[in-house]
C-alpha positions as CSV (number, residue, x, y, z in Angstrom):
1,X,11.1,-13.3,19.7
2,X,12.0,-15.0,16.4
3,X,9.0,-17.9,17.0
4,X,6.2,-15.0,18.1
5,X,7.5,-13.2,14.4
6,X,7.4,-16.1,12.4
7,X,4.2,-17.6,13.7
8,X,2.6,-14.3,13.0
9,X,3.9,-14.6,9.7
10,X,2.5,-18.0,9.3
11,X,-0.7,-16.9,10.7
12,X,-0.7,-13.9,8.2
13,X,-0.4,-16.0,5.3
14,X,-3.1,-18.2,6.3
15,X,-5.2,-15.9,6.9
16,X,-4.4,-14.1,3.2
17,X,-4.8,-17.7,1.9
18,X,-8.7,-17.9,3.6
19,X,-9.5,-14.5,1.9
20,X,-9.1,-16.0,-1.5
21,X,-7.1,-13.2,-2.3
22,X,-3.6,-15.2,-1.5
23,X,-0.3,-13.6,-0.6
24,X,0.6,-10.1,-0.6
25,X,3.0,-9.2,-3.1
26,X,5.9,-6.5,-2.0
27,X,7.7,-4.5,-4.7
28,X,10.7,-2.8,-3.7
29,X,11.5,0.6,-5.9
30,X,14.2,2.8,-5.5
31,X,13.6,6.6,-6.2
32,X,16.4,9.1,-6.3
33,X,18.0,7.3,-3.7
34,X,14.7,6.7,-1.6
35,X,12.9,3.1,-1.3
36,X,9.5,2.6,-1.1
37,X,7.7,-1.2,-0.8
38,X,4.8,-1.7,-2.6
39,X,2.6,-4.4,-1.0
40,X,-0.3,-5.6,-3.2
41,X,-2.3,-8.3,-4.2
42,X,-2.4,-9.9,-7.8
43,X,-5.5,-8.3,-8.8
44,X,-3.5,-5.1,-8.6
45,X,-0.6,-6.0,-10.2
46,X,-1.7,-2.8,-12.9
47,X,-2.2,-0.8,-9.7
48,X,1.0,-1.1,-8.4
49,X,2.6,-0.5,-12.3
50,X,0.6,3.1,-11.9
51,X,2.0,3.7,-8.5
52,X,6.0,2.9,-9.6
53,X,5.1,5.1,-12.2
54,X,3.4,8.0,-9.9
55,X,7.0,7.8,-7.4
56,X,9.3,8.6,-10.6
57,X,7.1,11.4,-11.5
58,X,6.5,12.5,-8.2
59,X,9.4,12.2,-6.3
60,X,11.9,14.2,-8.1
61,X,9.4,17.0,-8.1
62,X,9.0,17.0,-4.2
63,X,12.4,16.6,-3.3
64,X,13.0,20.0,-3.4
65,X,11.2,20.4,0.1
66,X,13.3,17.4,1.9
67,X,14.0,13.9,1.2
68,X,12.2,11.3,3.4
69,X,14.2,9.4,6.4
70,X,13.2,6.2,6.3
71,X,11.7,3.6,3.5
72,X,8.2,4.1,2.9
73,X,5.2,0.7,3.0
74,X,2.3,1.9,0.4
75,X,0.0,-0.5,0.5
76,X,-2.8,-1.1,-2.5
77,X,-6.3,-2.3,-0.8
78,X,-8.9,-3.8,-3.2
79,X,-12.0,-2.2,-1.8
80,X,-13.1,0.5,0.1
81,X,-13.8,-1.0,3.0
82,X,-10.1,-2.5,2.8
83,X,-9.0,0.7,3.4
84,X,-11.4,2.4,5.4
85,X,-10.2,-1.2,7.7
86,X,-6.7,-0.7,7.7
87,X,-6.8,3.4,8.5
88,X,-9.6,3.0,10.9
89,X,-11.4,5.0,9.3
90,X,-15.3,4.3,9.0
91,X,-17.7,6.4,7.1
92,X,-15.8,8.0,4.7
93,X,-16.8,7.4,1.3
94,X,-14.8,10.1,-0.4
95,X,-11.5,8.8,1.3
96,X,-8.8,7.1,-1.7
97,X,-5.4,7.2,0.8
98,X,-4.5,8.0,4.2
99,X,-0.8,8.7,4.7
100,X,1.3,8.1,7.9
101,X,5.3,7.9,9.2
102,X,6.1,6.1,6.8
103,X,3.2,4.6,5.6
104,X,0.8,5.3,2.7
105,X,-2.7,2.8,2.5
106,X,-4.1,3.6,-0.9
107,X,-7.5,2.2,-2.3
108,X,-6.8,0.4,-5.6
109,X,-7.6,2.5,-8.5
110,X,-9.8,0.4,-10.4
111,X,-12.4,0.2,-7.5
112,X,-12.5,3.8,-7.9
113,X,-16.5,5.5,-8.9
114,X,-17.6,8.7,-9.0
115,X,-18.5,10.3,-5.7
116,X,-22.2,11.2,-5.5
């Protein structure tokens, strides 16, 4: 089980390294007790600054209806079709995030336009 998880690892990283994007980067951020990983690539390192920044804000505000359970992944894609990829999701140009059990996929902010 350990070789089939770290030769997908490997695999993963090559496959990141083909892109020409390189590794993922993953923040870890504590909130009010809650963690959340921040996976991203280098051309969002001032994406994921904004989306630390969004979790102190938001968090404390929305704890009043629960806490979560388990850590969260929020992932910051480069492109649209990153994260229409990853949510399987095709066709949606007005879509910015999809959330999940403990997941959030989030287009990078800077790829942002105006919808039409």
């Amino acid at each position: 089980m350990r070789a089939l998880a770290a030769a997908l690892a490997v695999l993963a990283a090559g496959c990141a390294h083909l892109s020409g994007r390189g590794p993922a980067r993953l923040d870890a951020v504590t909130v009010e007790g809650l963690v959340f990983r921040i996976q991203y690539w280098r051309e969002d390192e001032r994406a994921a600054r904004q989306v630390r920044a969004s979790l102190a804000l938001a968090v404390p505000r929305v704890a009043r209806w629960g806490r979560l359970s388990a850590p969260v992944l929020l992932t910051v894609h480069p492109s649209h079709q990153a994260l229409e990829a990853a949510t399987h999701r095709e066709d949606h140009p007005w879509l910015r995030a999809w959330a999940r059990y403990a997941s959030i996929d989030l287009q990078s902010p800077r790829t942002w336009e105006p919808l039409d």
